[in-house]
N, C-alpha and C positions, 0 to 999 in steps of 0.2 A: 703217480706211481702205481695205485691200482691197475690202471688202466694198461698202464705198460707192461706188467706183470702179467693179467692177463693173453696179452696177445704174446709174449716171452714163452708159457707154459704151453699154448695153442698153436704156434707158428702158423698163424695167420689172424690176418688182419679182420676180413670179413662175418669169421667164426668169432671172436673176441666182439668184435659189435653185437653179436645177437646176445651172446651171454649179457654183456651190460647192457644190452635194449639204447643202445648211440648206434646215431648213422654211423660207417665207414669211414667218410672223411673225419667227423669229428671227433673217430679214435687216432685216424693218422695225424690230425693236428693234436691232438695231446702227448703223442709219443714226438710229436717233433718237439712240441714246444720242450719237453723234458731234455732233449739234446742238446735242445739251443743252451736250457739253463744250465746244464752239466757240460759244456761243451766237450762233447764225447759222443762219436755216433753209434748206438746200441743196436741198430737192427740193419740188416742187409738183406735184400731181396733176393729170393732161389724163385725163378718159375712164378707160381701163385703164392708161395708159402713166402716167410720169410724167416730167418737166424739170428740170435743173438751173434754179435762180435764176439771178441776180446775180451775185450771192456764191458759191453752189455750183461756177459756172463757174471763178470766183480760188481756191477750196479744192480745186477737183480738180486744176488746175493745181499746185500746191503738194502734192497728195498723191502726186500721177507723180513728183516730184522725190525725193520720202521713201522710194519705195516702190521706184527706182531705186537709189537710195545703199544700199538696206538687199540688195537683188540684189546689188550688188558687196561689202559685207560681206559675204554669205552663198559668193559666191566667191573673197574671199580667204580665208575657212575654209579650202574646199574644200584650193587651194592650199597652206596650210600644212600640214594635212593629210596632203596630198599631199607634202610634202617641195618642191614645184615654188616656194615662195616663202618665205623667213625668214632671219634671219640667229642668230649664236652667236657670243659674245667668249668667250675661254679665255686664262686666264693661266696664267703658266711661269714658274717660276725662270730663272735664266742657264746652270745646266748641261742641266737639261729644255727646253732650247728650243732648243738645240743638238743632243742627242744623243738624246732621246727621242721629244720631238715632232713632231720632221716627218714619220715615218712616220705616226703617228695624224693628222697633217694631210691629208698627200698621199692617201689611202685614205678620207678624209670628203669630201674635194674632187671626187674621181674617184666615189664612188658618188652625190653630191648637188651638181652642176656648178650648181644656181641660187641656194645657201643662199651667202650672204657670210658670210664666218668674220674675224675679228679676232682677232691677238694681242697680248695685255698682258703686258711682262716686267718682274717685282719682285723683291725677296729674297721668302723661301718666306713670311714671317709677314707681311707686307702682301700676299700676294696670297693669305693664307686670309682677310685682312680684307675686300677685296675681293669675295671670292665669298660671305662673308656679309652682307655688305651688298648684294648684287645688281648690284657693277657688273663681276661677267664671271661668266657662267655655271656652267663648271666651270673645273679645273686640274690643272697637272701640276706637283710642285715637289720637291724632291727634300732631304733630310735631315732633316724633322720633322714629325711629324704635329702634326694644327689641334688648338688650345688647346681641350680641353673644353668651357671658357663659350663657345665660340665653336658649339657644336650641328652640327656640318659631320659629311658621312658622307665616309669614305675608304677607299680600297684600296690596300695597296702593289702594285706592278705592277713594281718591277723592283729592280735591285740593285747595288750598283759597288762596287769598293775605290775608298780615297783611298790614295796609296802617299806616301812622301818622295822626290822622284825629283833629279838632278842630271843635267847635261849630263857626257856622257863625256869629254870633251875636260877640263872643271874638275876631276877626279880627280887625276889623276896629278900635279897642283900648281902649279894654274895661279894660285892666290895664293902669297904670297913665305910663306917657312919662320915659324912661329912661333920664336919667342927663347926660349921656355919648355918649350918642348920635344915640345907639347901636338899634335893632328892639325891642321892647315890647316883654318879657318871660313868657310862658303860661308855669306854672305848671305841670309839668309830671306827670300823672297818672299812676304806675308802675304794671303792673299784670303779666306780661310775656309774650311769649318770652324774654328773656334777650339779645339773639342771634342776636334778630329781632331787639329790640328796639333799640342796640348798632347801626347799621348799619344803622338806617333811620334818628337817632338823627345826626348822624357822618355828613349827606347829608344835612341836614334839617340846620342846625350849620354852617357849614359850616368853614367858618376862623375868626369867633367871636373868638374861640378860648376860648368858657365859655360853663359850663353845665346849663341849667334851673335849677330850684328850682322843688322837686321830691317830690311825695306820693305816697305810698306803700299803694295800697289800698285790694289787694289780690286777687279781684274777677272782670271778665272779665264783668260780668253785672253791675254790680258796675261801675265799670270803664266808661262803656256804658253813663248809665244815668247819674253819675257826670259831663263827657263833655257834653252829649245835657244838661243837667241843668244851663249852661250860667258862669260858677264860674271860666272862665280862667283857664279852665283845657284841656291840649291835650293829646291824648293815642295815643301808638299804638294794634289797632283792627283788626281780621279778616273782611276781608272784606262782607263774608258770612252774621254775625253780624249787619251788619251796612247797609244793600243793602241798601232798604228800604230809610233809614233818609239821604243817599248820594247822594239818586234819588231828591229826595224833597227838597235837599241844606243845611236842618237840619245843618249835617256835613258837612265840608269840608277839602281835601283832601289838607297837607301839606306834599309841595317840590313834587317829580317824581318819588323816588323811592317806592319800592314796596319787599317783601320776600314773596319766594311761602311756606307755609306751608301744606305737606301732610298730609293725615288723613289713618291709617291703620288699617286694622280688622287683629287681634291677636289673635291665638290659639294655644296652646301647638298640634306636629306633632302626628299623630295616628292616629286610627277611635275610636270615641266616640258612645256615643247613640242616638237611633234616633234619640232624639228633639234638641239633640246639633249640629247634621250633618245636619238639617232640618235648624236651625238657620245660622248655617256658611255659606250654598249653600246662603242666603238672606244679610248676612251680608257683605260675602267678594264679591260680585255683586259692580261694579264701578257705585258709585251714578251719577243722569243723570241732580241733581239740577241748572248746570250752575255757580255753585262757581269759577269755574276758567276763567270766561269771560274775556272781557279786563277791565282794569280799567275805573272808573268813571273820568271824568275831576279833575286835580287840582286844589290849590289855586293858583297857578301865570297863570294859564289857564284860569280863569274866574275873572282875575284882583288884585286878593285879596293877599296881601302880609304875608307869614306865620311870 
């Protein structure tokens, strides 16, 4: 079609070769073979020069339009290329989307102001579903790496405790005395880890040899502000979540034990496109927030009996 448009615009065959640097023949075999395939003859010979037809005049028409579309294809390459045009979905767990993420966000945003980024937030094993199936790029999720059949490449990139924490105020006995004689039962606030919570209650328990009284409340913030809310309620929390209210006594940490929870950036293995390779090089970078410090003091460390 080039090639024909050329010699259509030039009426002649010879001048059309020099522009495109092809012999003579090898431009009249391109304008044939185009006849052949459009079975319609486009050009007709005057003298030296030669004319569109009829017909020729409706197919160059038609080929300007093809040959324009295929320009603007060939610059929205450029553009993505370029980083100047694309977009990227990234999914997140509930604590990675709070406390991890938005640094890797706000520093993709600021180095690539035209790329539109989306976020997707799931528990961590439907958003490695997700990203192997293609409907969010990469991920940030925190407590399990992707199931093997699942083929996903990952990097851990950061690290938190989950502690068993209670509000300071619900210590000193802010439920009424047991009759048995046994310590005062703060309410379990249940969000998850289940893995974690098992293990710290087990320590925290001890050889009571009883489980607390349990709410299921679903959500890590939730959870959060129930226990600083004073209602005799304990969770187990990241510790990331809580610096802050642990620093200030808000909370306080029951019994010693402590579970490291990883946080991992997930992508299906390959090369993507730019803005998704632009994103991964920010995302799978090991974050430098200090999550994995040492703990804060406990409750039988600063007197206070869990």
């Amino acid at each position: 079609m080039r090639t024909f448009l050329a010699v259509a615009s030039r009426e002649h065959v010879t001048h059309a070769a020099k522009v495109l640097r092809l012999s003579q023949p090898a431009v009249t075999q391109q304008v044939q073979l185009l006849e052949r395939a459009l079975g319609v003859r486009l050009l007709e010979r005057v003298g030296r020069s030669v004319r569109l037809t009829d017909a020729g005049v409706e197919v160059a028409g038609a080929c300007l339009l093809v040959m324009r579309s295929l320009e603007n294809v060939e610059a929205v390459a450029r553009a993505v290329r370029g980083l100047d045009l694309g977009s990227v979905t990234v999914g997140a767990s509930e604590l990675a989307v709070d406390y991890f993420l938005p640094r890797v966000i706000t520093e993709f945003v600021v180095a690539h102001p035209r790329i539109n980024a989306a976020v997707v937030v799931a528990p961590a094993d439907r958003i490695h579903q997700h990203v192997a199936a293609g409907q969010v790029d990469c991920a940030l999720v925190d407590g399990q790496s992707p199931a093997p059949e699942l083929h996903l490449t990952h990097v851990q990139v950061a690290v938190t405790e989950i502690l068993l924490v209670a509000s300071r105020n619900d210590l000193p006995g802010a439920e009424p005395e047991r009759t048995d004689g046994g310590p005062p039962r703060l309410r379990l606030l249940e969000w998850g880890p289940a893995s974690a919570a098992t293990a710290l209650l087990a320590e925290v328990i001890g050889n009571h040899g009883e489980q607390p009284p349990r709410l299921q409340i679903g959500s890590m913030e939730a959870a959060r502000r129930s226990v600083l809310g004073g209602g005799g309620f304990k969770a187990v929390l990241p510790a990331v979540a809580i610096h802050d209210e642990l620093r200030s006594g808000a909370l306080v940490r029951l019994g010693s034990h402590a579970e490291r929870l990883p946080v991992f950036a997930v992508r299906r293995p390959g090369p993507d496109s730019p803005a998704v390779e632009a994103l991964w090089r920010i995302l799978s970078r090991p974050a430098d927030d200090g999550s994995a410090g040492p703990p804060p003091p406990s409750a039988a460390d600063t007197g206070n009996c869990p």
